[in-house]
C-alpha positions, 0 to 999 in steps of 0.5 A: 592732198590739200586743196583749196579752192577759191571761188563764188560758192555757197552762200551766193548764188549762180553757176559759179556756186554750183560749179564749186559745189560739185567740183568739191563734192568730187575732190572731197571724196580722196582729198582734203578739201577746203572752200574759200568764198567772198564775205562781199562778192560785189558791191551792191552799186556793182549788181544788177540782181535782186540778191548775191545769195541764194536763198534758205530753202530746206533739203538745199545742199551745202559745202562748208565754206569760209567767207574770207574775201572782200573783193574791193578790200586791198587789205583785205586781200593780203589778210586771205592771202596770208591765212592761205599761204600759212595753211599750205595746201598743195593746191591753191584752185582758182575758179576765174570768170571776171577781170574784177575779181582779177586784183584780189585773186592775183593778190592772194596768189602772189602772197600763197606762191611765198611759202613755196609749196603751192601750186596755183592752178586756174581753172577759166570759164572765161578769159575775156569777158563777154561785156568790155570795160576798162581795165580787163586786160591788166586786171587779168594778166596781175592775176595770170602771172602769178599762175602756174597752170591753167584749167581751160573750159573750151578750146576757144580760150586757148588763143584768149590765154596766150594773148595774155600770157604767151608762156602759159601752160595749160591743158583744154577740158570741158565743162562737166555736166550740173547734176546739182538740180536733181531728177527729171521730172515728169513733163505734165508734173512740170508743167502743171508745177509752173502752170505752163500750157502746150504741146510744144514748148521751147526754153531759155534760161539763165540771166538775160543780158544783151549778149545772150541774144534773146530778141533774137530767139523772140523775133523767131518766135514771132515767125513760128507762132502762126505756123505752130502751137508753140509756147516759149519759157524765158527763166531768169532775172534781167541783168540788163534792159528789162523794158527792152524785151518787154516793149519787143513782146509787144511790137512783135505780138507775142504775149500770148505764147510766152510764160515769163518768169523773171525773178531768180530761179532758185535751185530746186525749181530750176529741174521744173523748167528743164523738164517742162520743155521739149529743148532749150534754145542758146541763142547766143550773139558770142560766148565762149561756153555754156553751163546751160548746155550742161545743165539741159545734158542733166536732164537730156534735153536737146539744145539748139544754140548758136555757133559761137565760141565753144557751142560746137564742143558741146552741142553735136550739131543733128547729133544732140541738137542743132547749131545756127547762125547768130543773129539769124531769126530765120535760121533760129526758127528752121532749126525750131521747126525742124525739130518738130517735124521730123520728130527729133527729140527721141534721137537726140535725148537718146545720143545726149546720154551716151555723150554724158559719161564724156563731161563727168565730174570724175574725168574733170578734176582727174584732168585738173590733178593731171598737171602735177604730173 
């Protein structure tokens, strides 16, 4: 069978990227597999980051790519989309997260479904997005009408789709694990690699935006840091205000016990901090999912998130983690201490390996070929 997927994918960065990586080195393995990408992703004006590609480092690995798609180039967009549409694949895979990428996506669809072959399937990690702006709804709904299936990532989206569109067929999958960053590494190795200190330490990581809800963890930091010897990783570039969080490590008094790395973690440093940590902690004030849950299930570390959106898909509450309340530092710091003295950690890796089987790439994209049927 011909797919071909269009998505974020190598070489830019970020869990999209990854997401795409995997999904083509399993499609790869019985059918005949293509990846289209941007050539511009953002506009720079557009990006709160420090860069969109992921950096050259040796033994990274790569998936043959085209970048063929400028997402503010209207021209552009019927360009790609005759390109795809002339090559005929059976399946036109679109990895959808952003109402922006709504206009050039619906587009190239729209031109792919003239020749009357292809099926466009989207696969949603999101149907709404966390951060509002003008325009959402009709960017996405020009894209979601010109699909024929959708690939859900949690349940929670089934209501998001059918307020956009009633008709949609869809079937709910769940995101798989990233078994992209490679091996655990030992915990004193880790350690000693990102030249952290302490017996007890906790992690978040990812993308600091304000929905993430990291004052929130900081505030629960602050409640534990005299009641245990804890150290708090926070990993990941500020998408937004950085002065913010560094004003809150000062009013609360929490310098001491914080490791910050806050440049983008490039993907083979991201197995250090996993494996460096006892737990990661989600302390989300909305999502829909998470690819850091699964990424923390790579490595069988336990989550403690909030209970917001699919978190409970994936997050087994005092099965592989524990869920809270958002917006509650109290609840946060419990479930921390919780943790640690009842000695949790054993039970809860040793469940999350029996739950990885459940997300495997093998079962997703059987799912996603289902729908042929």
């Amino acid at each position: 069978m011909k797919i071909t997927i269009l998505s974020a994918a190598y070489p830019f960065r970020g869990g999209l990227a990854h997401f795409t990586y995997l999904l083509y080195k399993e499609l790869i393995k019985e059918h005949d597999v293509k990846v289209v990408t941007f050539k511009r992703q953002y506009p720079s004006i557009f990006f709160p980051g420090k860069t969109q590609e992921e950096p050259e480092i040796e033994g990274f690995q790569k998936i043959p790519t085209e970048q063929l798609v400028d997402s503010v180039n209207p021209f552009n967009w019927i360009r790609a989309g005759s390109k795809i549409s002339e090559d005929k694949p059976d399946i036109l895979l679109i990895n959808f997260w952003l109402p922006f990428f709504g206009p050039s996506f619906g587009t190239i669809a729209k031109i792919v479904r003239t020749n009357k072959k292809t099926r466009i399937i989207t696969i949603c990690h999101n149907v709404k997005p966390h951060e509002k702006r003008i325009g959402d709804r009709p960017f996405t709904r020009y894209l979601f009408n010109s699909v024929d299936n959708f690939i859900l990532l949690s349940r929670r989206l089934e209501e998001d789709l059918k307020m956009m569109r009633l008709d949609a067929r869809f079937i709910t999958l769940f995101h798989p694990v990233y078994s992209i960053f490679g091996e655990r590494a030992p915990k004193e190795e880790a350690k000693e690699r990102l030249k952290v200190t302490g017996e007890k330490i906790i992690l978040f990581f990812g993308f600091i935006r304000e929905y993430k809800g990291l004052d929130n963890l900081m505030q629960a930091f602050a409640l534990l840091k005299d009641k245990m010897n804890i150290k708090l990783i926070i990993a990941g570039e500020y998408y937004s205000n950085e002065e913010h969080y560094k004003a809150l490590i000062d009013e609360l008094n929490i310098r001491d016990g914080i490791f910050l790395f806050n440049n983008f973690i490039p993907t083979s440093e991201v197995k250090y901090f996993f494996s460096a940590a006892d737990m990661v902690i989600l302390p989300y004030n909305n999502a829909t999912q998470s690819g850091i849950v699964q990424i923390a299930n790579n490595f069988n570390k336990p989550v403690i998130a909030t209970d917001v959106g699919a978190m409970a898909e994936a997050v087994f509450n005092n099965k592989t983690g524990y869920l809270v309340p958002p917006k509650n530092p109290e609840a946060l710091a419990d479930a921390i201490m919780k943790f640690y003295n009842e000695n949790k950690e054993e039970e809860f890796v040793n469940n999350i390996k029996q739950e990885v089987e459940r997300f495997s790439w093998k079962n997703f994209t059987n799912g996603i070929l289902s729908v042929l049927e």
